[in-house]
N, C-alpha and C positions, 0 to 999 in steps of 0.2 A: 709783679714778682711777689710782692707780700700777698694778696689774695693768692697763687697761686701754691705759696710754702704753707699758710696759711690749710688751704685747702690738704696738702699733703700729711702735718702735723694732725689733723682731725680724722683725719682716713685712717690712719696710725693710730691716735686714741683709743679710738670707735675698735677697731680690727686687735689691738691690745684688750680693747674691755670683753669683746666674746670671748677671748681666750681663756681670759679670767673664769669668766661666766662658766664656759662650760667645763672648764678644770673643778670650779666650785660647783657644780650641777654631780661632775661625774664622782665626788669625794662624800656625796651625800653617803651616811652610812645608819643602820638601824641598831636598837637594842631589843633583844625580846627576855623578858623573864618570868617564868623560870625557863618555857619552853619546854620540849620534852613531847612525849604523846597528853595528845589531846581529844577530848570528847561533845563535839555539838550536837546538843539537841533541838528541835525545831520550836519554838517556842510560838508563832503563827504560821499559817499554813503556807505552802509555796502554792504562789499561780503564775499561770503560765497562760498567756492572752496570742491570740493570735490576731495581730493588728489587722488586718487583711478581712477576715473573716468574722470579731469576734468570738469564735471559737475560746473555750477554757477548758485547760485540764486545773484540777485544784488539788494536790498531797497536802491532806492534816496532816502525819506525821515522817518528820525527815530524823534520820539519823546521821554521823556523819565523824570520822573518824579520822585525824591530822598531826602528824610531827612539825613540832615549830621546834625551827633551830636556839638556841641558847646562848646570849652574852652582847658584848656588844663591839662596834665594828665590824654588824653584817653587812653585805649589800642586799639591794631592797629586791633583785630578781633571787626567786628560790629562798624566802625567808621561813617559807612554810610549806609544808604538799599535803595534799586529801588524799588519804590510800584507800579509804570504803565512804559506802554513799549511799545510803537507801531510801527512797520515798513510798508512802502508803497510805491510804483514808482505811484504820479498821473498821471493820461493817461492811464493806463494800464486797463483792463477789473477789476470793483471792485475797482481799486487803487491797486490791488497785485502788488507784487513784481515781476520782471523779471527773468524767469530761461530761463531753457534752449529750443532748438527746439521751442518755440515759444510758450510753457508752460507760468503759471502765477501763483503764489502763494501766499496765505494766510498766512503769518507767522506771531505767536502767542507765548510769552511769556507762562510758567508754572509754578505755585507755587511760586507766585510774594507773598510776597518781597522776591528777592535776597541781599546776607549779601554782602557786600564790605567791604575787609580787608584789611590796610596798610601793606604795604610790608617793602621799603625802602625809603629813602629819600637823594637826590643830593641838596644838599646847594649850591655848582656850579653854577648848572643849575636851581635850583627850579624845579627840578620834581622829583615828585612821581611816585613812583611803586608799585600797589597792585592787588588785584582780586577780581570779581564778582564772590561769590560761591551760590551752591545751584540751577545753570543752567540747565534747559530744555528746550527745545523749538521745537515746531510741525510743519510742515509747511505743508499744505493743498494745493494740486495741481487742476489746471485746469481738466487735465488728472486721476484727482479721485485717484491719486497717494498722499498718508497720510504717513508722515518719521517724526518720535521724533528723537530730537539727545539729549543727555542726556551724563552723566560722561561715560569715556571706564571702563571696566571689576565692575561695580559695582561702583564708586567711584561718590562723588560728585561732579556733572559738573563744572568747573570755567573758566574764561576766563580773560585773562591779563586784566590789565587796564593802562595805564600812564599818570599823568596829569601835566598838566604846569601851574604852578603857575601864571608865567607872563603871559598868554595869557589867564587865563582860559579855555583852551581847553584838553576832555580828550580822547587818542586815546585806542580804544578798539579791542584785539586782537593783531595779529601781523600787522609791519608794510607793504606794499607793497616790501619793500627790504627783508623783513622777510617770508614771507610768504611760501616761497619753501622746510625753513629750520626749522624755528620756530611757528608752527601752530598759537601760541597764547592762544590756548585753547585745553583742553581735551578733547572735545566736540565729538564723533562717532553715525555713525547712529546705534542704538538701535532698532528701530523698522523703518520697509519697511512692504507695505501692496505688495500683491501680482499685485496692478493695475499699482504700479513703474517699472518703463523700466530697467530692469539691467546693462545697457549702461551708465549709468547716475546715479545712487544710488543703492548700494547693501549694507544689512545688514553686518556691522561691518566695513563701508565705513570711514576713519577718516578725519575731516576737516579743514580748514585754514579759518582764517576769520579775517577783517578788517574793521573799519571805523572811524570817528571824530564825537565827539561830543563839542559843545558851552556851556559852563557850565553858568547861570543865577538864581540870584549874583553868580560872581566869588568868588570863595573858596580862601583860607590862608590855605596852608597844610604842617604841618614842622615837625619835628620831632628832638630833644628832644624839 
């Protein structure tokens, strides 16, 4: 009987302490300041690797335009959205981007605004961890070759973010040391037109992707 109550009393515990758990999980809340419209510039290039292939498109320069909400006792979904988004290597044919073989690309945002969600936060370090969800993106070849990458098996596209409080810079994706292991993002090609080289992107191809952005004003992002 006492193993028995014993066992009941602990079931109880245990089954009290998630409740706990995710009561304090769901109460997490953010501060952002000042907030307001914001301006990121790319401060290294984006690339974008196609695991599969080796394949790379590479944009020297991103631009990238955001409202962060203001004050505190946010919640961490919808703390921020991307409403414009541009990438470009100038010098290139157009200012496109650099792929591969000597190709040039147009790569374009889809279904802007993308949500930005706080993830976690290092009081340590002053950085954040969240994500850009709601990702698509097309990118238009020299070579007449047209590739959406979009979330794999249905899902909504996202792609890491991390930002440093101290520096105002926020790296998007995985880093360069990451990149072999940790994509960064969900992100597969989804749709290939039949004028893309197989060599280089095939349907259900998955990617790694990297870059820095300068964030203007710098952000305040803490959490609780």
């Amino acid at each position: 009987m006492r193993k028995a109550g014993t066992s009941t009393l602990t079931t109880a515990a245990l089954a009290a302490s998630a409740v706990i758990a995710t009561v304090a999980a769901a109460a997490t809340t953010w501060t952002v300041l000042p907030g307001g419209a914001v301006t990121a510039t790319g401060t290294q290039p984006l690339t974008v690797v196609d695991m599969n292939t080796g394949g790379a498109i590479v944009c020297d320069s991103m631009t990238a335009k955001a409202v962060a909400k203001s004050g505190s006792g946010l919640q961490p979904a919808g703390v921020a959205a991307i409403d414009e988004l541009t990438f470009s290597t100038p010098g290139n044919p157009n200012d496109w981007c650099t792929g591969p073989v000597g190709i040039v690309f147009d790569v374009r945002p889809v279904g802007l605004p993308w949500q930005i969600n706080a993830g976690s936060y290092d009081p340590a370090s002053g950085e954040v961890v969240g994500k850009a969800v709601g990702v698509t993106v097309k990118a238009h070849g020299s070579d007449e070759c047209d590739v959406t990458f979009s979330g794999a098996d249905g899902q909504s596209g996202w792609v890491k973010m991390r930002y440093d409080n101290g520096t105002g810079k926020v790296w998007v994706g995985a880093s360069p040391e990451e990149m072999e292991t940790d994509y960064g993002t969900n992100l597969v090609a989804t749709g290939v037109d039949p004028d893309c080289d197989p060599t280089l992107v095939a349907l259900g191809d998955e990617i790694s992707l990297g870059g820095e952005y300068e964030v203007a004003p710098k952000q305040l992002v803490t959490s609780p």
